[in-house]
C-alpha positions in Angstrom: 0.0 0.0 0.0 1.4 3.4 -0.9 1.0 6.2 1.5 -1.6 8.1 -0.1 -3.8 4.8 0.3 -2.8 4.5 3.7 -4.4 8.0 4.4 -7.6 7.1 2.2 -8.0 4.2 4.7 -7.5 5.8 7.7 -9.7 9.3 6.7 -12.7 7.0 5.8 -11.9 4.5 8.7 -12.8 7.3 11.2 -15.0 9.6 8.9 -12.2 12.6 9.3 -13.4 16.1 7.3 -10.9 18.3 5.9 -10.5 20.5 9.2 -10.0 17.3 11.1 -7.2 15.8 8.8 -5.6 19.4 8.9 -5.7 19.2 13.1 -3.8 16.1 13.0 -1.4 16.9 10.8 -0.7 20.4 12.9 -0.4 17.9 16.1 2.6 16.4 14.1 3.9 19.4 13.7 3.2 19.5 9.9 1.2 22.4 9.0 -0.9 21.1 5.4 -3.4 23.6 3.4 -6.6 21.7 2.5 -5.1 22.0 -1.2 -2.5 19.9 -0.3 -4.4 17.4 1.5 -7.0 17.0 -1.3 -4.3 16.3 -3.3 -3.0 13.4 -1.6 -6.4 11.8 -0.8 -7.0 11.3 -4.8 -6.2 8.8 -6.8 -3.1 8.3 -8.7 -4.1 9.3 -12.5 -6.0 11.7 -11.7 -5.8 15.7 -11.6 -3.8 17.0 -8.7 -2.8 13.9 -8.1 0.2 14.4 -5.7 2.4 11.5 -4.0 2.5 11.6 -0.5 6.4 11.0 1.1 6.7 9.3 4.2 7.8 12.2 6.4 4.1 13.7 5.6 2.5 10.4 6.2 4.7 10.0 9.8 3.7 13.1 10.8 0.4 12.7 10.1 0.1 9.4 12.4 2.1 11.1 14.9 -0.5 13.8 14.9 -3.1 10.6 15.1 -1.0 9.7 18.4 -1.1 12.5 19.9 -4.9 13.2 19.5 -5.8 10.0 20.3 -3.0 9.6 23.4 -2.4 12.7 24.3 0.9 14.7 23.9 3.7 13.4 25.8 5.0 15.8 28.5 8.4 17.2 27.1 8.5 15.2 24.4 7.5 16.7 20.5 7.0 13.4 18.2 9.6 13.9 15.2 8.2 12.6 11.9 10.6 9.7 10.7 12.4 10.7 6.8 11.2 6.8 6.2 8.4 4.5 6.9 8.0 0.7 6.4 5.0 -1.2 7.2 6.3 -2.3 10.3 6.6 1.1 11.6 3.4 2.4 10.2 2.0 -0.9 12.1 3.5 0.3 15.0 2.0 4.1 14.7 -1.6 2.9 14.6 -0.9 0.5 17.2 -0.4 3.0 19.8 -2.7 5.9 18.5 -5.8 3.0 19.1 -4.6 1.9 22.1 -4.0 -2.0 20.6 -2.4 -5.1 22.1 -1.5 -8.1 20.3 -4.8 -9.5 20.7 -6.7 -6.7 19.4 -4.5 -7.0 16.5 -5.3 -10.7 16.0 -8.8 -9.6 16.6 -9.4 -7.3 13.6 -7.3 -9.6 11.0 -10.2 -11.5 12.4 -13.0 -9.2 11.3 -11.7 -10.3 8.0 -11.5 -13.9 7.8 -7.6 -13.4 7.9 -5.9 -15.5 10.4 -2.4 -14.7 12.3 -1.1 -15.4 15.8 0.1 -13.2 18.7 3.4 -14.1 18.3 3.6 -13.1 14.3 2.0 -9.8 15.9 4.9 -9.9 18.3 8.0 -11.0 15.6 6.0 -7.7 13.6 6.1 -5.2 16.3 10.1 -6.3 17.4 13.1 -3.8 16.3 14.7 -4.6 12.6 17.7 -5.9 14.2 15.9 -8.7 16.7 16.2 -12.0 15.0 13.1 -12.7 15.2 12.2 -9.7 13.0 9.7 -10.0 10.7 8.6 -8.0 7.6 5.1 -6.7 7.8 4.5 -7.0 4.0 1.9 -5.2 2.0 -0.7 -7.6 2.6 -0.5 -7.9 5.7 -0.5 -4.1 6.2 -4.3 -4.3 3.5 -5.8 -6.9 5.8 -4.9 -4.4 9.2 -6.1 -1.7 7.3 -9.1 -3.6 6.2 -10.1 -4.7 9.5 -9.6 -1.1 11.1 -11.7 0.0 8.4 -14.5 -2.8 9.7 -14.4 -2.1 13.6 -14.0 1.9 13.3 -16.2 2.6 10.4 -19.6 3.3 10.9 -22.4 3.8 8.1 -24.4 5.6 9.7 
């Protein structure tokens, strides 16, 4: 999934308007016009179209942390110059307030089956050796089953 998909997801996921998105991205310490955001929420092909880079994205979830979380006392979240899935799992881990089991839990929500300790091997740093890569599918499912427990149609 690229980053502009990514924030799609996570815009429809909890029904965020324009002012909203722009909120979160000033509590990341990004400021972005509703221009630029527009932009990044279409589609690839079409006008405007711009690609989002990871330091935009990271600050946005960090934003997404500290609304959800609160800010940290001292601490200002710096947006990383790179994301992998493994981070960006990580991000939305903590803005929801997830453990392992909630994890396994909305991989459940769509039919999709992994284990706490995948979640775990996911969630370690790059250099543990039981590392694993979060690959893109992986990273569709989560987003699929936040998508299913946050989203409402009403």
């Amino acid at each position: 999934m690229d980053n502009n998909s990514i924030l799609r997801r996570i815009r429809y996921s909890f029904s965020l308007n324009d002012n909203r998105m722009m909120e979160l991205f000033a509590l990341g310490n990004r400021v972005s016009s509703r221009a630029e955001i527009s932009n990044w929420l279409k589609r690839e092909g079409e006008d405007d179209y711009t690609e989002m880079v990871d330091r935009d994205l990271a600050s946005f979830l960090n934003g997404f942390i500290v609304d959800k979380r609160g800010k940290q006392e001292g601490k200002t979240p710096v947006a990383e110059d790179r994301l992998n899935n493994n981070l960006i799992l990580r991000k939305l881990k903590i803005a929801l307030n997830l453990k392992s089991e909630d994890i396994v839990e909305l991989f459940n929500l769509v039919d999709k089956r992994i284990t706490v300790s995948e979640i775990g091997a996911f969630l370690r740093h790059y250099s543990h050796n039981k590392y694993r890569e979060f690959n893109g599918q992986y990273l569709r499912n989560f987003m699929n089953g936040i998508q299913a427990k946050y989203h409402s149609d009403s």
